[in-house]
N, C-alpha and C positions, 0 to 999 in steps of 0.2 A: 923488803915489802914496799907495796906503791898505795900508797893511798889519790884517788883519783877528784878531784875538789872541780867545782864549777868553771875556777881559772885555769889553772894550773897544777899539774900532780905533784908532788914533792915524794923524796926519797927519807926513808930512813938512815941516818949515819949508820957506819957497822958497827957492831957492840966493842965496847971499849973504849971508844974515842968522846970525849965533851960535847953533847949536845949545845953548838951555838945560833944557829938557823937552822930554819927548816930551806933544802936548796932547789930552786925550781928546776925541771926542765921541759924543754918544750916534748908534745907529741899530742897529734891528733886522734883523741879518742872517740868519736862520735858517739852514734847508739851503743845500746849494748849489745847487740843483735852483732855490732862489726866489730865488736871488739872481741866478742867471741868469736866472730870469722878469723881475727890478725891471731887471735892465738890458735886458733886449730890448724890457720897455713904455717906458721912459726914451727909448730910442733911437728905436726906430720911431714913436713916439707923437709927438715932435716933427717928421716927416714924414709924417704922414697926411695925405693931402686933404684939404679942405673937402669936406663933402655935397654934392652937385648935384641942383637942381630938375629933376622930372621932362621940364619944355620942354627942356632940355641935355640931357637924357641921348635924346630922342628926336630932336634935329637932329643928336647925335653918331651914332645908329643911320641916319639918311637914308639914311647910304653907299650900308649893305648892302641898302635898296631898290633904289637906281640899279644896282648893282654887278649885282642877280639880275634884276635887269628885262632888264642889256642880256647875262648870261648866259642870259638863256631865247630872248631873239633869237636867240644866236649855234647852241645847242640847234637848236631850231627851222630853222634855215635853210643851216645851213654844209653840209650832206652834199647839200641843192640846188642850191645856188650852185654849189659845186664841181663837180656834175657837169653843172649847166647851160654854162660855161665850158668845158667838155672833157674834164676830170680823168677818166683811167682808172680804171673800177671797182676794180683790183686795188691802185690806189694811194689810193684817196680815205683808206683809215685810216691811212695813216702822219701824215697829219698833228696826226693824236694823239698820234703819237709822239713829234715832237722837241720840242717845248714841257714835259713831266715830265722829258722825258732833260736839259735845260735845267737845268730846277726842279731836279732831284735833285741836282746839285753846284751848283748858286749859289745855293741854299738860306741854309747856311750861311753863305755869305760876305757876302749882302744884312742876313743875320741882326741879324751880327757886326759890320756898318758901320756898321746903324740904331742898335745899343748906343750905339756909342760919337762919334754925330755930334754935331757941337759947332756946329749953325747956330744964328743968334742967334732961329730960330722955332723950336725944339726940336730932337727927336729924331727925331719920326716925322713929323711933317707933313712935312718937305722929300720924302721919301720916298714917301708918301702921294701928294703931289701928280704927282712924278715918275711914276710907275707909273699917276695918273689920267689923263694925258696921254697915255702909251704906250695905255692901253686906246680912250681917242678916237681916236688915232691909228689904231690897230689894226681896230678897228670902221667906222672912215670908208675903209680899204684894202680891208676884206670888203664890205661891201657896197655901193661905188661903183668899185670898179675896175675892172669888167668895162666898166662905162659909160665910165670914162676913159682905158681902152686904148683900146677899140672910135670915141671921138672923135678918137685922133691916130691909130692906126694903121691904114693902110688893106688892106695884105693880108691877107689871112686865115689864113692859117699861122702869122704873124709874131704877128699879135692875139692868134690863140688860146693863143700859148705865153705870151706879157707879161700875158694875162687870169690862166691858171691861177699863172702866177710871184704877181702884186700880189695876189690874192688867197688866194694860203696863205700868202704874209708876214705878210698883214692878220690872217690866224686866228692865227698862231703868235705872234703879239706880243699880238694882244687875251688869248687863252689863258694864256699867259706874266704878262704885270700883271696880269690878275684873277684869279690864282689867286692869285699871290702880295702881292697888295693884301691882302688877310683879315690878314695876320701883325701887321703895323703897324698896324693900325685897331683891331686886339685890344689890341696892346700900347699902344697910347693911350688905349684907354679906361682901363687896368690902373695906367698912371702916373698921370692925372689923377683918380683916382677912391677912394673908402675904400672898404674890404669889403662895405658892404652897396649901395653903389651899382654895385659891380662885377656882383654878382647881378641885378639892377634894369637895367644898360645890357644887360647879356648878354637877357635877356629881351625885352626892345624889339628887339635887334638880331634873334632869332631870329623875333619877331612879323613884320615887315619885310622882312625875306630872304623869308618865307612869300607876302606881299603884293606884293610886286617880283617876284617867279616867277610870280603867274598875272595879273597884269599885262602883264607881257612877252609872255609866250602868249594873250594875249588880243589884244594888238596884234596880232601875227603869225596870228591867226586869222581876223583882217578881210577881206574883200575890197576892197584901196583902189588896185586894178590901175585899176577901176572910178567911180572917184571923182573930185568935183572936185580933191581935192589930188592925185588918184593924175595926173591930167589937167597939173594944173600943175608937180608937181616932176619927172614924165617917167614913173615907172614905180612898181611894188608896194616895190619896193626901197627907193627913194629914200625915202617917205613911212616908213619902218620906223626906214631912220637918223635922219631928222629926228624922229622920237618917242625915240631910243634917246640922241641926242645930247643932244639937250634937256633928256632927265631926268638921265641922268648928267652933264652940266657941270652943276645947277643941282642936283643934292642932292651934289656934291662941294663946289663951294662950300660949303652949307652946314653942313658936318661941319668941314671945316677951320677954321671961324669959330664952332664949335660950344661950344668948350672953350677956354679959355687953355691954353699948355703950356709949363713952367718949362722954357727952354736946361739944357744938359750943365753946364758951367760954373757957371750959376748954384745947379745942384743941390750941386754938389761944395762951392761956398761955403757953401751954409748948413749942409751935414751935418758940416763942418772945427770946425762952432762947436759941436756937439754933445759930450756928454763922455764922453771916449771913454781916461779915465785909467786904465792896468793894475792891476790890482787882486790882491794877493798871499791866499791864503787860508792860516790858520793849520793846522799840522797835527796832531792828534789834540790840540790844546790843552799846547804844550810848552813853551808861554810865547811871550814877545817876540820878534820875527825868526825864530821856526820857517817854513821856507817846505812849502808842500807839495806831495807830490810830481804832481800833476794843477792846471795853472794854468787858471783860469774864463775861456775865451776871450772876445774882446771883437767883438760882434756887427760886421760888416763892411756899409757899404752898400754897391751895388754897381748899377749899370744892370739892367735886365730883360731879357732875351733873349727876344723874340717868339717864337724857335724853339724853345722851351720853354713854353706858354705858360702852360700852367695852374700853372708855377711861381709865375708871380704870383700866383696864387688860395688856395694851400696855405695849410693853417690856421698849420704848421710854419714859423715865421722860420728864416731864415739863421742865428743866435745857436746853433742848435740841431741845426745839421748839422756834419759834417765842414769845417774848414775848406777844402781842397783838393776837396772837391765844390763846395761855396759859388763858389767861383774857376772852376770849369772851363767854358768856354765848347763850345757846341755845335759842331763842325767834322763833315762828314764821314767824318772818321777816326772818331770818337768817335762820333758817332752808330752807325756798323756795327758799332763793338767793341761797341756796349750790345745792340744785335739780337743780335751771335751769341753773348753769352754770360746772355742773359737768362734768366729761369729757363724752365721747362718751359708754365707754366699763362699766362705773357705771351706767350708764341712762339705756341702755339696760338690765343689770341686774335687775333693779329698775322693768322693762317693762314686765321681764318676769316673777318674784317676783308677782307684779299686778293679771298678769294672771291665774297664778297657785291659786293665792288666792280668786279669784274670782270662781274659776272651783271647789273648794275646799269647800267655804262657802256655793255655791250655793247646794253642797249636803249634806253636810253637816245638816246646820240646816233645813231643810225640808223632810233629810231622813226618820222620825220615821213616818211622814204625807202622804209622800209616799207609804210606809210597810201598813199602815192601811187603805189607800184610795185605790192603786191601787195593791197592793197583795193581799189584804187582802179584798179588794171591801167591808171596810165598809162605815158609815155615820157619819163624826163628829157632823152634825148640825141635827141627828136624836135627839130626845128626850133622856133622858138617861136611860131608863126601856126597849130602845127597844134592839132586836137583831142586830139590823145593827151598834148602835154604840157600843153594848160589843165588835159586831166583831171587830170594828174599835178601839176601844183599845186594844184587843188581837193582832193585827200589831202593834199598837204602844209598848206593848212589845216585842213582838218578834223582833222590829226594834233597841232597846236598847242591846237586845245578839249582834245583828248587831254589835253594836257601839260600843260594848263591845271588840268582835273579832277586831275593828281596833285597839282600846289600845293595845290588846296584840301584835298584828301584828307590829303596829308602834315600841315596844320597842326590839322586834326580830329585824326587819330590821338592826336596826342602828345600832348591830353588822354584820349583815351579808354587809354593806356596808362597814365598815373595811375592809372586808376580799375582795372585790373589785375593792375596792380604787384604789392598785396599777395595775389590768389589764386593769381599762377602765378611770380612771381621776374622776377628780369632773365633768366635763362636759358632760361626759357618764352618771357619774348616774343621774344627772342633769334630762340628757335626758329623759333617760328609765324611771325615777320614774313620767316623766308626760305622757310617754307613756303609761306605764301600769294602771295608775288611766283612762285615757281617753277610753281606750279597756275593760278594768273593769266596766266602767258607761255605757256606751254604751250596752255591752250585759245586763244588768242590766234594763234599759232603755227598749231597745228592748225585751226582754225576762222575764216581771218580775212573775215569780215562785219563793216560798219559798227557796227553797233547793240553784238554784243559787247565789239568790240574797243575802243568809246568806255565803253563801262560796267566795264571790267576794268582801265581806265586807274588807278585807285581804288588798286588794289594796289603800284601804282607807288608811290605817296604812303606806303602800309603800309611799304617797304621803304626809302625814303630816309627816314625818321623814325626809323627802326629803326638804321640804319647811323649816323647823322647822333647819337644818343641811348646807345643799349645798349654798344656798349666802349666807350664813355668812363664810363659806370656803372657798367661792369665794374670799368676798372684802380681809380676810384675806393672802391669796395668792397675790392679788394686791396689795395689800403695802407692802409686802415683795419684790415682782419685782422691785416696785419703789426707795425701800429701799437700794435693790440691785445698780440700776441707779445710784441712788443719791451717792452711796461710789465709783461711775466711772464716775462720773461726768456727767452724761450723764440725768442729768434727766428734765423731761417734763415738761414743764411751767406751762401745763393745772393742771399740778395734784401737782404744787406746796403749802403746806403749808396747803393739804387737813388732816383732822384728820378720825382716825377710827370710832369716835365717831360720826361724821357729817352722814359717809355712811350709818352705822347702823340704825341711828336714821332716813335716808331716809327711808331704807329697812321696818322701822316697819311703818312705815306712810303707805306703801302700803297696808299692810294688813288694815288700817279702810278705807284709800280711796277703798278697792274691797268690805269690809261693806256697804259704802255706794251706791254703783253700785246695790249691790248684793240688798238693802232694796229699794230702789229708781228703780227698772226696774222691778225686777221678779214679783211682785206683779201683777203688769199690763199684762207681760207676760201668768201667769197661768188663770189669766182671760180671754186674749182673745184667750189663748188654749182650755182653756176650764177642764184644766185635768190637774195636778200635774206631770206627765212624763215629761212633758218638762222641772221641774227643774233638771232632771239627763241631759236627754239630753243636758242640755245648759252648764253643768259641763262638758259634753264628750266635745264638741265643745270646748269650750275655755280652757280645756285641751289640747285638739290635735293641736290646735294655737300656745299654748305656746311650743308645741316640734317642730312645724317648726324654730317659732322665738331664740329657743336658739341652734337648729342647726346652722343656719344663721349669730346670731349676737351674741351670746355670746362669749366672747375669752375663749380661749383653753388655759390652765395653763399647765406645764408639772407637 
């Protein structure tokens, strides 16, 4: 123990030996402000990463190719499938629904388990892997089940109820692991990585996810009903999985073997050897053994909670926060208490967040169903020999170029939003990017012909860049304001002791709670429309909503 005195700090002898002096040594302590800097660089500095060459940090990024390759499949084909199979129009959106209803309480608990696993291949991989498995799994039940009922079962009633069963199990589990595979693949890059490569993996990861999206839809755009493989694996289907399967086992692989990742155990051993001696500080210089009345806490390591994530990112260490925030793990509970008592200017973000993701999903997963119902005026629930449902797959491909052009679209944007930036704010683009998805749907809606409705696909891209970028730019700026405050002393009660990691992790709740809006209302919706147009329209509508409301109530950052 160091006792810290006006002159000079003195050491305690070690126990056992004859106290005869107390023995000086030199070091310069200044404030306390830097003393708690030399111990949080002392500490964390002997646990930083190693650098990673950029080949690592792009086999760690693979995933999220695989990952959006076989979500743009699932996009793309599940609102077909389903009703190729039998699925009742008024029920095909619930299956949106229980996969976020899922997510929204075992969130936290897959969070909380990934923290603190102690397999001897780390934290996250076992995890990683597990949920890779599930999404194979998942994906090989959507789109071969109908084939593998339809081989054992032979009545038709019986078929068609086992078709539509093994294939929403198949959505709801693929749904289920890749949404929640992202948590762990972040928080692994976050553990095995220093600050600047965390920026550097993040960036390859979002390049890739771009590349994996119109990949995927480009598959799914082919004609290979028609083909020698469409010939040899049986159908359009088959040849999708066998692309979808292929990629994701073969860029899982190689993300899991991407990075070394230090065991739980092993971590807690090397940080036990760190020094981590209490440290007394002198007070107003009273001499010898004056203690003071504010002791310099001693930075704590701690596992990272994925469901927090950008916590790993914060420039702010742990040394520097509340200790009892430091400790608090994300649960459920905890997460709700931070929503409803968060200040005014996050709630509203949260609000418009919601919105846009609701306007978003709503066209999203029903676009390809649209392209082939009302462009395309075929029949999903015709027989499959007739003309109306070829037509009706012929839009649903053409509705994957669609989907396709918004990947590209999305990953132009998000330079051409740099180049923006500084004439119009984050609040401008904020704006425009739900204006122009809402003006985009709308004529789309109103007007659907080929040629439009494939050229307007663009906007799509505008608004998942937009949603995917801008609140997270947002809260980022708001803690800098606050941060600002807090070194003028000037700062807000309400937004005391909040973390980056709490907002974020509101911000992603919103997207399964507009899941579940979006599976739990439209369903019923297109039923009593009568016609699939109203799910664009109802994308324009609560697009154009959310540009009143972030006109209105969003804060202006400079």
């Amino acid at each position: 123990m160091t006792l810290l005195s006006e002159d000079k700090p003195s050491r305690f002898p070690v126990p056992g030996n004859h106290i005869t002096a107390m023995e000086p040594y030199s070091v310069d302590c200044g404030s306390k402000g830097d003393l708690a800097n030399s111990i949080d660089s002392t500490v964390f500095g002997s646990v930083e990463p190693p650098r990673r060459s950029r080949g690592r940090l792009i086999m760690h990024g693979l995933v999220m190719f695989g990952r959006e390759f076989c979500y743009a499949v699932e996009a793309a084909f599940v609102t077909p499938v389903l009703l190729s199979v039998g699925l009742p129009r008024s029920l095909y959106s619930l299956v949106w629904l229980i996969s976020p209803l899922l997510g929204f309480i075992l969130q936290p608990v897959i969070g909380s388990a990934s923290d603190y696993c102690r397999s001897r291949w780390g934290r996250r991989r076992p995890y990683i892997l597990s949920l890779g498995i599930m999404m194979l799994v998942g994906i090989t039940m959507f789109l071969n089940g109908d084939a593998v009922v339809s081989a054992i079962v032979r009545h038709r009633g019986v078929k068609r109820t086992w078709s539509i069963v093994v294939v929403m199990f198949g959505v709801v589990l693929f749904d289920f692991a890749a949404d929640f595979i992202d948590g762990p693949v972040k928080a692994y890059l976050f553990d095995v990585c220093s600050y600047q490569d965390k920026e550097r993996g993040l960036h390859y990861h979002a390049l890739l996810t771009g590349l994996g999206g119109a990949c995927g839809y480009l598959i799914g755009a082919m004609d290979w009903g028609h083909s020698a493989l469409g010939v040899l694996l049986g159908s359009e289907y088959q040849v999708i999985y066998f692309f979808s399967a292929l990629t994701w086992s073969f860029f899982l692989t190689v993300h899991l073997f991407s990075i070394p990742e230090t065991p739980l155990s092993k971590q807690f051993i090397s940080e036990s050897s760190a020094p981590t001696a209490p440290l007394i500080v002198a007070s107003n210089g009273t001499g010898y053994g004056a203690l003071s009345k504010e002791l310099v806490p001693t930075p704590e390591l701690r596992p990272r909670s994925f469901s927090a994530l950008s916590e790993a990112n914060a420039v702010t260490s742990s040394a520097k926060q509340p200790s009892k925030e430091v400790q608090k793990r994300m649960t459920l509970k905890s997460l709700l208490s931070a929503m409803i008592n968060m200040p005014t200017h996050y709630r509203c973000l949260c609000v418009s967040h919601l919105l846009g993701w609701t306007a978003f999903l709503c066209n999203m997963l029903f676009f390809t169903d649209f392209m082939g119902q009302i462009v395309y005026k075929g029949n999903p629930y015709a027989p499959h020999n007739t003309t109306a449902y070829a037509t009706y797959e012929r839009g649903v491909e053409v509705g994957c170029w669609g989907l396709c052009i918004n990947a590209v679209s999305s990953a132009l944007y998000s330079y051409v939003q740099r180049l923006m930036l500084p004439y119009i704010g984050l609040k401008g683009l904020y704006f425009m990017g739900y204006f122009v998805f809402g003006l985009g749907t709308s004529l789309i809606g109103l007007y659907p012909n080929i040629i439009s409705t494939l050229s307007l696909c663009s906007v799509f891209g505008v608004m998942s860049s937009t949603l995917y970028t801008i609140p997270f730019n947002l809260i980022s700026e708001y803690h800098k304001q606050e941060e600002d405050q807090r070194k003028q002393g000037k700062e807000d009660p309400s937004v005391q002791g909040r973390g980056t990691g709490v907002d974020c992790a509101a911000l992603t709740c919103m997207v399964q709670l507009a899941q579940i809006i979006v599976g739990a209302g439209l369903g019923a919706l297109v039923n009593l429309a009568g016609s699939v147009v109203v799910v664009v329209l109802s994308a324009s509508t609560m697009s154009l909503v959310g540009c009143l409301f972030i006109a209105v109530f969003i804060r202006h950052v400079d």
